[in-house]
mmCIF file of the N, C-alpha and C atoms, coordinates in Angstrom:
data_MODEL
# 
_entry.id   MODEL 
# 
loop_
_atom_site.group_PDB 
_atom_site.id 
_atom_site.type_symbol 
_atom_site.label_atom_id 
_atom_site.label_alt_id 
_atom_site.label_comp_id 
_atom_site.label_asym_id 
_atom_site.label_entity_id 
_atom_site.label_seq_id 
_atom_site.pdbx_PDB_ins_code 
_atom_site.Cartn_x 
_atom_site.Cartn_y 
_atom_site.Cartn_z 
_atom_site.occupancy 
_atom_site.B_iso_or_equiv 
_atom_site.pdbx_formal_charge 
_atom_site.auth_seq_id 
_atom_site.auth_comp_id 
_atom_site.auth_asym_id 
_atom_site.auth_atom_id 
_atom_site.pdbx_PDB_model_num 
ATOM 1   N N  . UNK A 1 1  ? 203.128 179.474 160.090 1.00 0.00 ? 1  UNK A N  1 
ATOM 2   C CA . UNK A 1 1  ? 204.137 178.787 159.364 1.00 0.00 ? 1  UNK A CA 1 
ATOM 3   C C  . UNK A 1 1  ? 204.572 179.549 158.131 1.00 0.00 ? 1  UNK A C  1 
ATOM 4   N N  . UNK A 1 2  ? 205.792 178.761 157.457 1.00 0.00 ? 2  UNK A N  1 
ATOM 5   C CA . UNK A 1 2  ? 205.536 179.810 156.154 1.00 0.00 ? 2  UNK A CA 1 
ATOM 6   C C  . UNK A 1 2  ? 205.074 179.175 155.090 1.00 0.00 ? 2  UNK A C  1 
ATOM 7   N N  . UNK A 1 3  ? 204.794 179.964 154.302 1.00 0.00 ? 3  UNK A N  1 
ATOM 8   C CA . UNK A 1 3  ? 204.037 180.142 153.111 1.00 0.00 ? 3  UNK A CA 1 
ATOM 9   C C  . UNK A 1 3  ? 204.412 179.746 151.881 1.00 0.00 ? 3  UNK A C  1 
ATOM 10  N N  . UNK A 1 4  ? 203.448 178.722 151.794 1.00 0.00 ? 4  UNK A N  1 
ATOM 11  C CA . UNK A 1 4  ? 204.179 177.445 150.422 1.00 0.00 ? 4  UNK A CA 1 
ATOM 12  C C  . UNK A 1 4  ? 203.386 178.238 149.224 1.00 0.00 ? 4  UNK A C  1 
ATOM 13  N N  . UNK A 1 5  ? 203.774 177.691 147.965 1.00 0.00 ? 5  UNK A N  1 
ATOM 14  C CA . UNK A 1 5  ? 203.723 177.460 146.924 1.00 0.00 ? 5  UNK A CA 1 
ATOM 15  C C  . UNK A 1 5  ? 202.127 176.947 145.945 1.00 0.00 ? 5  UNK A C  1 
ATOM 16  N N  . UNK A 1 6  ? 201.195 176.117 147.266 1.00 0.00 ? 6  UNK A N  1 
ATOM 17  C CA . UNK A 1 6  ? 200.064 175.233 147.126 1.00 0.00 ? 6  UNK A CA 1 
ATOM 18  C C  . UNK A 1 6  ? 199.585 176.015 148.144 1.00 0.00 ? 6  UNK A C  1 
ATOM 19  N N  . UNK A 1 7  ? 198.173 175.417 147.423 1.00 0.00 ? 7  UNK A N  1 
ATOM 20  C CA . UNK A 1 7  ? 196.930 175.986 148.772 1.00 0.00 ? 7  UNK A CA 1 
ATOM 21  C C  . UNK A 1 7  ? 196.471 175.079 149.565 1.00 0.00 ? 7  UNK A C  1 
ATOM 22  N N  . UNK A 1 8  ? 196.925 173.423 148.886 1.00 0.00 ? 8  UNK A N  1 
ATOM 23  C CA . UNK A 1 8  ? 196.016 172.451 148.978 1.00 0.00 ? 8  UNK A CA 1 
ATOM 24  C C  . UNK A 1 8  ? 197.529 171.190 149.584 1.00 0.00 ? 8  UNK A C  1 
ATOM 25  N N  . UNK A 1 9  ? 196.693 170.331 150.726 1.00 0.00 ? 9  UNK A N  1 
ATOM 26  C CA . UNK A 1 9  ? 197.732 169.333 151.167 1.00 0.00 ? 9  UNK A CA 1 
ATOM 27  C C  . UNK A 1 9  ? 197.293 167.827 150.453 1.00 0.00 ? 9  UNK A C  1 
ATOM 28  N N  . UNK A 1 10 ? 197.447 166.954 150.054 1.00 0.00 ? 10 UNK A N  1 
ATOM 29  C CA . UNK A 1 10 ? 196.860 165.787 149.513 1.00 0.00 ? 10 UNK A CA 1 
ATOM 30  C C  . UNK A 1 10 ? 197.347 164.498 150.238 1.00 0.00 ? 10 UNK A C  1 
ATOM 31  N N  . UNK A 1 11 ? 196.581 164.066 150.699 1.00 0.00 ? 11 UNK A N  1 
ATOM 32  C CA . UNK A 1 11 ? 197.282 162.821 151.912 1.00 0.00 ? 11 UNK A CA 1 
ATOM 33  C C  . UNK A 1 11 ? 197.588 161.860 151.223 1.00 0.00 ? 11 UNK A C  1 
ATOM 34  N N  . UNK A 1 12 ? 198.996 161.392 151.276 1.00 0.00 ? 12 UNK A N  1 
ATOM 35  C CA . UNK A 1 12 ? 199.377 160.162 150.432 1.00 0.00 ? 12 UNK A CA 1 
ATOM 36  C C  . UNK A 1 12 ? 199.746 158.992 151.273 1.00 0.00 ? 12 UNK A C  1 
ATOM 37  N N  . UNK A 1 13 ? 199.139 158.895 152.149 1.00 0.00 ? 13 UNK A N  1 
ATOM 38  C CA . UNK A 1 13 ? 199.247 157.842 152.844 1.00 0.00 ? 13 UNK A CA 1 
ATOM 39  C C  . UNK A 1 13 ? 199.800 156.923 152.350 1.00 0.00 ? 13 UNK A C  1 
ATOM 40  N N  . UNK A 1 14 ? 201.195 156.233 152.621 1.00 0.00 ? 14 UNK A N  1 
ATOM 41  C CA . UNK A 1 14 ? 201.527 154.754 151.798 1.00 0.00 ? 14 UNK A CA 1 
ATOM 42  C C  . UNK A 1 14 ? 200.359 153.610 152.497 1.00 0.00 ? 14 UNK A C  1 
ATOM 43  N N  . UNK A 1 15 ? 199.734 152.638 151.680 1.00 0.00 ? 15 UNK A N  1 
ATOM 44  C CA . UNK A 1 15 ? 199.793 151.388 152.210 1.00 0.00 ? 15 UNK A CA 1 
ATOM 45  C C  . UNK A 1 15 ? 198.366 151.156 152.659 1.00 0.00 ? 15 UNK A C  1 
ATOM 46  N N  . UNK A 1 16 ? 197.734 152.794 152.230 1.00 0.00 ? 16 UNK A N  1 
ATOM 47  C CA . UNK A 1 16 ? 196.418 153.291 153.029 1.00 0.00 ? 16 UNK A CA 1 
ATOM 48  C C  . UNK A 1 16 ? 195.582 153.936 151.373 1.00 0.00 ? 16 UNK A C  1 
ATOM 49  N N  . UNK A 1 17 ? 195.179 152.839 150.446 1.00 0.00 ? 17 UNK A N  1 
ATOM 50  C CA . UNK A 1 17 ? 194.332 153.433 149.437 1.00 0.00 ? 17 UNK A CA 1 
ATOM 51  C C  . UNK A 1 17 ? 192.920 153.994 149.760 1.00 0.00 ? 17 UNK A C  1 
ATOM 52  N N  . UNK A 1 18 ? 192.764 153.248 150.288 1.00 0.00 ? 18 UNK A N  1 
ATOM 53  C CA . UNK A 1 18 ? 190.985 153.650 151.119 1.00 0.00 ? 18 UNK A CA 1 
ATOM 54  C C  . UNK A 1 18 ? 191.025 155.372 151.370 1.00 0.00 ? 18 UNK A C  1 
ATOM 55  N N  . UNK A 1 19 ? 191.849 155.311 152.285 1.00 0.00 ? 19 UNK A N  1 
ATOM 56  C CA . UNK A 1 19 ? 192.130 157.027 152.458 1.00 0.00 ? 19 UNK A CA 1 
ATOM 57  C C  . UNK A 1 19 ? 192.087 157.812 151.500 1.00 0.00 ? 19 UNK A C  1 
ATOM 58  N N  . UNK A 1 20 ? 192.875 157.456 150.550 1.00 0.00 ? 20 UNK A N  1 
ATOM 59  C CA . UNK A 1 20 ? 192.948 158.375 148.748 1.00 0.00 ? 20 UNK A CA 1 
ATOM 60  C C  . UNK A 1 20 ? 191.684 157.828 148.183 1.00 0.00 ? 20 UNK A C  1 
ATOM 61  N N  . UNK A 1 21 ? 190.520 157.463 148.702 1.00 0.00 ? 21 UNK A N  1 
ATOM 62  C CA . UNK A 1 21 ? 189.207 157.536 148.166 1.00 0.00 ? 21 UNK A CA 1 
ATOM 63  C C  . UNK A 1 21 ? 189.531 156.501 146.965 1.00 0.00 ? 21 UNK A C  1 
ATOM 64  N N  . UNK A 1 22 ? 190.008 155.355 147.346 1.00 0.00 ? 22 UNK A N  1 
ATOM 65  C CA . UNK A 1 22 ? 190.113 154.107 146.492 1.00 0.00 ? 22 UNK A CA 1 
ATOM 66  C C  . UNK A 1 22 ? 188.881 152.805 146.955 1.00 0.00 ? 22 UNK A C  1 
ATOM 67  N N  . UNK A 1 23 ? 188.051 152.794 145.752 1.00 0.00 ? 23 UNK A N  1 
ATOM 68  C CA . UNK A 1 23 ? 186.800 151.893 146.552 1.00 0.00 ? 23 UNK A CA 1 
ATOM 69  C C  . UNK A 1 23 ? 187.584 150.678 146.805 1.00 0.00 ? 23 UNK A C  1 
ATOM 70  N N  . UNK A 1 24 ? 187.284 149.758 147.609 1.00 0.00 ? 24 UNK A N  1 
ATOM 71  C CA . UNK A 1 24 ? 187.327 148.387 148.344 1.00 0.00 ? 24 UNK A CA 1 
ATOM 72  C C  . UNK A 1 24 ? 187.539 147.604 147.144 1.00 0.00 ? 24 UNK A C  1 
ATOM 73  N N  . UNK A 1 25 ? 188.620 146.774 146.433 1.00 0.00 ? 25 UNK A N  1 
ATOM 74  C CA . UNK A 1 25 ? 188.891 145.595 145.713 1.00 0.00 ? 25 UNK A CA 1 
ATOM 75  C C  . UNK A 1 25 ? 188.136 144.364 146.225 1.00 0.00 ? 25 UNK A C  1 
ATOM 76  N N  . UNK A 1 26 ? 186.868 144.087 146.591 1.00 0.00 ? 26 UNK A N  1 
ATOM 77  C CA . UNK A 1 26 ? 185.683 143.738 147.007 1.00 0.00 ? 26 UNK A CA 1 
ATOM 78  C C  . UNK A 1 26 ? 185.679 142.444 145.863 1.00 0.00 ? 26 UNK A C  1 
ATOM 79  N N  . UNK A 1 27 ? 184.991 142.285 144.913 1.00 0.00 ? 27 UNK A N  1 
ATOM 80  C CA . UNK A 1 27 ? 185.567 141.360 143.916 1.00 0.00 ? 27 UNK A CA 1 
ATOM 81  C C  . UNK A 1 27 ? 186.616 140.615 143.694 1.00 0.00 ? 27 UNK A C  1 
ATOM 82  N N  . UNK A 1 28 ? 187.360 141.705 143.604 1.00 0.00 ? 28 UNK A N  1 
ATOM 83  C CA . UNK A 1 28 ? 189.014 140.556 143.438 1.00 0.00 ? 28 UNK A CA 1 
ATOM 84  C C  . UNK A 1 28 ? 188.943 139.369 144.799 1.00 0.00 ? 28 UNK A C  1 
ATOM 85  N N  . UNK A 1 29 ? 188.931 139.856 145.769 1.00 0.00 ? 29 UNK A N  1 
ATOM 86  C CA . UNK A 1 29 ? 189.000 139.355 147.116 1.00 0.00 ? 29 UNK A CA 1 
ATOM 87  C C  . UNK A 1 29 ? 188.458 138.385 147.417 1.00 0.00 ? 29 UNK A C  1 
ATOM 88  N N  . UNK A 1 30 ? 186.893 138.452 146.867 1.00 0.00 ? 30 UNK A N  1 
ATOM 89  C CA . UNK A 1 30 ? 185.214 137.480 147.065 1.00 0.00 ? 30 UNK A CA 1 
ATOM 90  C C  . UNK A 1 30 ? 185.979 136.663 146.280 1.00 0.00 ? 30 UNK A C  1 
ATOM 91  N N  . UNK A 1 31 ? 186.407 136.654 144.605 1.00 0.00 ? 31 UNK A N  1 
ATOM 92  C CA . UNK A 1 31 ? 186.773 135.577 144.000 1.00 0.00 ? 31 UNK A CA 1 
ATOM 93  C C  . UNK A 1 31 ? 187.926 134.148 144.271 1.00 0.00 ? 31 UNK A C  1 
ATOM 94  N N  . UNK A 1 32 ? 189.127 135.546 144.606 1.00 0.00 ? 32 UNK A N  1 
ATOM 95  C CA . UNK A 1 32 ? 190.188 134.444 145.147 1.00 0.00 ? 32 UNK A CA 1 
ATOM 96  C C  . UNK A 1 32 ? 189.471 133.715 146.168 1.00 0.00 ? 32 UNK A C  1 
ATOM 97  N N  . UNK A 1 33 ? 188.969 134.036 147.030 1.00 0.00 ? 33 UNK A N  1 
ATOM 98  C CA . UNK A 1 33 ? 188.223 132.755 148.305 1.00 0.00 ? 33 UNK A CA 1 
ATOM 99  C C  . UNK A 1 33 ? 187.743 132.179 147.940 1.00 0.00 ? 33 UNK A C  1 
ATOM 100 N N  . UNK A 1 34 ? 186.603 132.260 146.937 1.00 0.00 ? 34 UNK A N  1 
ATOM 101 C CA . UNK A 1 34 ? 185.887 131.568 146.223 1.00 0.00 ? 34 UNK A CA 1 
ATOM 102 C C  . UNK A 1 34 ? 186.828 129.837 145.648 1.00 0.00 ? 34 UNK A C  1 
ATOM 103 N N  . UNK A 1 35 ? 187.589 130.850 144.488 1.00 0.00 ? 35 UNK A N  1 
ATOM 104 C CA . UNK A 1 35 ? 188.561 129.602 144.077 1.00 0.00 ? 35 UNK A CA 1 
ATOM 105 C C  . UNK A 1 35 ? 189.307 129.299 145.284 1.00 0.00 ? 35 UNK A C  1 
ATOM 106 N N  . UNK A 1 36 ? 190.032 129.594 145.905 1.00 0.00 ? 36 UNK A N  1 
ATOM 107 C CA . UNK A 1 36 ? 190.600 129.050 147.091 1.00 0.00 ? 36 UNK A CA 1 
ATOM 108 C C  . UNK A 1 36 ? 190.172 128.216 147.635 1.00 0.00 ? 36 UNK A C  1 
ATOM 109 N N  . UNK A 1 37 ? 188.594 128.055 148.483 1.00 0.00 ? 37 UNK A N  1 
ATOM 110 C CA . UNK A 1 37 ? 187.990 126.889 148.554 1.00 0.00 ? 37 UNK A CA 1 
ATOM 111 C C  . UNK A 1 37 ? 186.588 126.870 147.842 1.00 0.00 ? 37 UNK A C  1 
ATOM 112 N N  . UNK A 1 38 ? 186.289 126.175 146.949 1.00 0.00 ? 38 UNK A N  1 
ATOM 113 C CA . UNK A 1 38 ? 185.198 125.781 146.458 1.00 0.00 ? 38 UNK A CA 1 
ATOM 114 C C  . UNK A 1 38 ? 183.926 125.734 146.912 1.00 0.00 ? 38 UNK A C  1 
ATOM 115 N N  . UNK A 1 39 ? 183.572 125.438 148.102 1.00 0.00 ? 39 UNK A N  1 
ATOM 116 C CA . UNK A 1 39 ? 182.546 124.907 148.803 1.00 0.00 ? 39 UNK A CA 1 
ATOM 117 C C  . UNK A 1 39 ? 182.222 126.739 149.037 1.00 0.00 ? 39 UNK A C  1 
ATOM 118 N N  . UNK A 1 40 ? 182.799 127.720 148.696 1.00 0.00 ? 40 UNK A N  1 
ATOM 119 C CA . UNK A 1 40 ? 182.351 128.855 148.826 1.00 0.00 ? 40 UNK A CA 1 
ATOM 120 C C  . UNK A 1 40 ? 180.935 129.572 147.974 1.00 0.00 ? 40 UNK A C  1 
ATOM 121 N N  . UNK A 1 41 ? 181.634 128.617 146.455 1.00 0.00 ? 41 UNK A N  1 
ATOM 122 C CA . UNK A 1 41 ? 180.609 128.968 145.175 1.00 0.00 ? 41 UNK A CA 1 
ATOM 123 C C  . UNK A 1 41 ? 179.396 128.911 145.503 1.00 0.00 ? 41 UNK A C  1 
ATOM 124 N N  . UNK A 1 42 ? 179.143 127.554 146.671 1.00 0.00 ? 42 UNK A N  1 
ATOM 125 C CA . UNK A 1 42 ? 177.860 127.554 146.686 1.00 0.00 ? 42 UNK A CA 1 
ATOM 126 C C  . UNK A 1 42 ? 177.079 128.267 147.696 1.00 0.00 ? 42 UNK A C  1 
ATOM 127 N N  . UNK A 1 43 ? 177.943 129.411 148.751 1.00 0.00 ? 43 UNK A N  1 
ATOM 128 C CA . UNK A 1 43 ? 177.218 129.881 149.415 1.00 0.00 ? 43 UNK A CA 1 
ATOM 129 C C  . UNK A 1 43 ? 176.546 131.407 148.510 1.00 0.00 ? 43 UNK A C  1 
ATOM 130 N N  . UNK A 1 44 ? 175.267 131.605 149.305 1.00 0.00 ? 44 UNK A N  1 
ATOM 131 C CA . UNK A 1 44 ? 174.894 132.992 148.722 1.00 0.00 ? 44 UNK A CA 1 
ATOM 132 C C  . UNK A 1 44 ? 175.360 134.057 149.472 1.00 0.00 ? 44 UNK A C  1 
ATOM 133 N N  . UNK A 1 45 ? 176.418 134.351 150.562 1.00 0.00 ? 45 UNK A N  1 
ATOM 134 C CA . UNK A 1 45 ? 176.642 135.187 150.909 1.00 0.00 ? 45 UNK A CA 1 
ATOM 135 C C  . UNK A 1 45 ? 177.987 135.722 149.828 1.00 0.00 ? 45 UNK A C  1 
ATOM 136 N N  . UNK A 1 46 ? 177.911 135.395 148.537 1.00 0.00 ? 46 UNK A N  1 
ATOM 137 C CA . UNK A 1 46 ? 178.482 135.761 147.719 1.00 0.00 ? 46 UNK A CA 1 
ATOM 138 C C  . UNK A 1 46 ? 177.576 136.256 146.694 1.00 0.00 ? 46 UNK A C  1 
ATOM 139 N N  . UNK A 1 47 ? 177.898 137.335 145.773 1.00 0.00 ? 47 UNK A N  1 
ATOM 140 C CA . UNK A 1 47 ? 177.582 137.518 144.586 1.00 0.00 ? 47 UNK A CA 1 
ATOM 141 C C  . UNK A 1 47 ? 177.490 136.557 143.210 1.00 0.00 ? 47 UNK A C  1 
ATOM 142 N N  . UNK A 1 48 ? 176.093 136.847 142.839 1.00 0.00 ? 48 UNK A N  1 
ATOM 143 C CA . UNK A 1 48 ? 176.292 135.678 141.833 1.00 0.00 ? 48 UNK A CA 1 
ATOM 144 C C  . UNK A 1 48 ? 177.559 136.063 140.454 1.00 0.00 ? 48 UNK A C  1 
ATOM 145 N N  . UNK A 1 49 ? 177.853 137.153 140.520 1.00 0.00 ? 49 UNK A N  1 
ATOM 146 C CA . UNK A 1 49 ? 178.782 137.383 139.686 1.00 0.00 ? 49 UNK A CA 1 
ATOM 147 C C  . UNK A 1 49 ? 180.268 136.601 140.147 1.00 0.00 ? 49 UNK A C  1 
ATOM 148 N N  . UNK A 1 50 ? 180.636 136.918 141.536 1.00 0.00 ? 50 UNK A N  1 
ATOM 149 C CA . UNK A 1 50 ? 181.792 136.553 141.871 1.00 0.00 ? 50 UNK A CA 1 
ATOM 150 C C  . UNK A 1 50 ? 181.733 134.983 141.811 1.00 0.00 ? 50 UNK A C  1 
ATOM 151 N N  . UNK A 1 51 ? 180.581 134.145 142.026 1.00 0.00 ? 51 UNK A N  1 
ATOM 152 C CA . UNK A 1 51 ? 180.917 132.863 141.708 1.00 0.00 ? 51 UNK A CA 1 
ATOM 153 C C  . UNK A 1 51 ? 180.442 132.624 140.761 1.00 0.00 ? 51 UNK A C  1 
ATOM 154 N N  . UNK A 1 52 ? 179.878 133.619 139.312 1.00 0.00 ? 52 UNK A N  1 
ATOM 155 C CA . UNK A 1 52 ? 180.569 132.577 137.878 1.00 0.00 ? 52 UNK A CA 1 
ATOM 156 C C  . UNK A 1 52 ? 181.818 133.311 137.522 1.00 0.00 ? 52 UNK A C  1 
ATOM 157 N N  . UNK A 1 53 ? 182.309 134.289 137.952 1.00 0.00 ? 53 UNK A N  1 
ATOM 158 C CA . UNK A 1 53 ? 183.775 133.997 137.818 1.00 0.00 ? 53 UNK A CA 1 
ATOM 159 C C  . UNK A 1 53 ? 184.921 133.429 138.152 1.00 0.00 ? 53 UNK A C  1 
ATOM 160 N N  . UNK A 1 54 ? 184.220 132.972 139.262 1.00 0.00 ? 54 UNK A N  1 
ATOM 161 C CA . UNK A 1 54 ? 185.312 131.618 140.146 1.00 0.00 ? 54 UNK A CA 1 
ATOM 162 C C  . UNK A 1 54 ? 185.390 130.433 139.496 1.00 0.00 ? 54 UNK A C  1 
ATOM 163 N N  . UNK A 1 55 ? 183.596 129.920 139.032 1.00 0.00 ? 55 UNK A N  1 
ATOM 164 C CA . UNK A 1 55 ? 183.550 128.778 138.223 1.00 0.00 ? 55 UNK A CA 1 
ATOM 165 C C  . UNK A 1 55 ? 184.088 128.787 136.753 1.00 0.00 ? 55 UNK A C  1 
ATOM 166 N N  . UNK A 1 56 ? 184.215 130.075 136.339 1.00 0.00 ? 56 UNK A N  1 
ATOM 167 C CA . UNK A 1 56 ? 184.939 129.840 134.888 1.00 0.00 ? 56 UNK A CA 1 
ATOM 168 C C  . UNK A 1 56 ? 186.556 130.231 135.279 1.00 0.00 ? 56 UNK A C  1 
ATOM 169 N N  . UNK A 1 57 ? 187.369 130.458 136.147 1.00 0.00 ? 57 UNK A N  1 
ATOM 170 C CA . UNK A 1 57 ? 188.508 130.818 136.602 1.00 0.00 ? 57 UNK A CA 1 
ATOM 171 C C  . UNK A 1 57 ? 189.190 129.211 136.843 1.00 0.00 ? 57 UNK A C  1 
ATOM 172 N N  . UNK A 1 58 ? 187.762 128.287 137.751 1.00 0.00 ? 58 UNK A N  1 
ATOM 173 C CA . UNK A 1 58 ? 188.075 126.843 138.362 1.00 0.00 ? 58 UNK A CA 1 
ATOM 174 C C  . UNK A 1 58 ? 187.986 126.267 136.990 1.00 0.00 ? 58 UNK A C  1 
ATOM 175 N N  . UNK A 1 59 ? 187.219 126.461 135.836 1.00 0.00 ? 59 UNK A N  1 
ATOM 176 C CA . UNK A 1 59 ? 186.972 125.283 135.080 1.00 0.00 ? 59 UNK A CA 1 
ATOM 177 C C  . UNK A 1 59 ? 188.224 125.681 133.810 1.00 0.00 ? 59 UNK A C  1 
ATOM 178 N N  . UNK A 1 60 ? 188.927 126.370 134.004 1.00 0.00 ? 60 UNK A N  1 
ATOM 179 C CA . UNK A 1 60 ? 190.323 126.422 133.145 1.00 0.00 ? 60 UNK A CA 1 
ATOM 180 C C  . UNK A 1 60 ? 191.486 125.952 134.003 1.00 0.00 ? 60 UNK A C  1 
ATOM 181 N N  . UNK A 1 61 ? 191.061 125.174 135.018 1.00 0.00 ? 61 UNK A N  1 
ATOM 182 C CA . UNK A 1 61 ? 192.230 124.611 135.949 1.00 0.00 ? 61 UNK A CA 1 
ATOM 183 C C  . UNK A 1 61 ? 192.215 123.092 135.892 1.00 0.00 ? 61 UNK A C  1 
ATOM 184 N N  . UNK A 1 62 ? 192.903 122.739 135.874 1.00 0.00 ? 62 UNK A N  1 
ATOM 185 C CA . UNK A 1 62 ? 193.217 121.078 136.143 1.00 0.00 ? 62 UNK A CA 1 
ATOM 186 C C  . UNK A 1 62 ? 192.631 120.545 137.490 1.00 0.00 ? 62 UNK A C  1 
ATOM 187 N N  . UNK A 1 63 ? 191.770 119.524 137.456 1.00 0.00 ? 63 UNK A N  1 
ATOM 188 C CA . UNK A 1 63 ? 191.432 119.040 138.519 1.00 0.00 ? 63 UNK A CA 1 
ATOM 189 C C  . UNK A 1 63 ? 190.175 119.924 139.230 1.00 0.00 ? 63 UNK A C  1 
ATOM 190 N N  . UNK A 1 64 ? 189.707 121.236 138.555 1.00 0.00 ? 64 UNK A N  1 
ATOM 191 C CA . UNK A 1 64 ? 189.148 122.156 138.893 1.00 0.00 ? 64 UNK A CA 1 
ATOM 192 C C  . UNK A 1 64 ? 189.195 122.883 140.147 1.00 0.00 ? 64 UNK A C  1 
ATOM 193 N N  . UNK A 1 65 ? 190.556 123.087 140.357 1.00 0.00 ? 65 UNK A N  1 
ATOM 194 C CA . UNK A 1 65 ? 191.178 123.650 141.482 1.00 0.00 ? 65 UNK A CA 1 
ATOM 195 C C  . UNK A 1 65 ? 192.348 124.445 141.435 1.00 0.00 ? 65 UNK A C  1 
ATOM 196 N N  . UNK A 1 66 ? 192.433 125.702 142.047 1.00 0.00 ? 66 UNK A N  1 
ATOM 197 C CA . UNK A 1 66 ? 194.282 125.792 142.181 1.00 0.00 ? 66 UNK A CA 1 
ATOM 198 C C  . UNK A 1 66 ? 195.163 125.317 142.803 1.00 0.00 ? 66 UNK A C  1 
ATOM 199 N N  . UNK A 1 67 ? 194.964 124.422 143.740 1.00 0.00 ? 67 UNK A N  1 
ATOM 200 C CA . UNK A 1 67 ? 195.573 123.456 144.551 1.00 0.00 ? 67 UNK A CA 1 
ATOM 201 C C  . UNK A 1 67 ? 196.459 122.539 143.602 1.00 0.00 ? 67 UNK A C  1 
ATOM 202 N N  . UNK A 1 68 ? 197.598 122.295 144.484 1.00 0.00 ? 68 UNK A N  1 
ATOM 203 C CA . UNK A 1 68 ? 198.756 120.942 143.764 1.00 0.00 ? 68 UNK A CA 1 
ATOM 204 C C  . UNK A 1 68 ? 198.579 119.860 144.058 1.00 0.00 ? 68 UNK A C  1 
ATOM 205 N N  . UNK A 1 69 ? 197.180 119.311 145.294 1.00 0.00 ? 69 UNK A N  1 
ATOM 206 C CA . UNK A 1 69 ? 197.221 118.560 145.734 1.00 0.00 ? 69 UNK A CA 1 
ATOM 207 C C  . UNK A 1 69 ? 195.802 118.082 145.504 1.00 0.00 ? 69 UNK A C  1 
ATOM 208 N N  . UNK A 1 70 ? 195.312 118.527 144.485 1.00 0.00 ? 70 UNK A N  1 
ATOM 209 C CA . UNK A 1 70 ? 193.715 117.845 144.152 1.00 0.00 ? 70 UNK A CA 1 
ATOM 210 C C  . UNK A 1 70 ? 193.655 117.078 142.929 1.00 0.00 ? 70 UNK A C  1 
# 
């Protein structure tokens, strides 16, 4: 081929962070479910971190939920 400018190709995959060596948003994810449904907090297949941040996320909410309908 011919002969670029760079030595090096860098994959920019759109849409694909994992690929660009982006760790897993793992947290963010565990939490929203968490608050999403409640009955999650109390399982342990969660981190105890991710559910006291759900419970202090739920206990600045009305009704202690994000729901419109609780």
């Amino acid at each position: 081929g011919i002969k670029k400018s760079f030595n090096n190709v860098i994959k920019a995959n759109i849409g694909d962070a994992h690929a660009m060596g982006q760790k897993p948003i793992s947290f963010i994810r565990q939490v929203l479910a968490c608050v999403s449904d409640p009955s999650l907090i109390n399982s342990v297949k969660y981190p105890s971190d991710v559910r006291q941040r759900a419970e202090l996320l739920l206990s600045g909410c009305g009704g202690h939920s994000v729901g419109s309908y609780r």
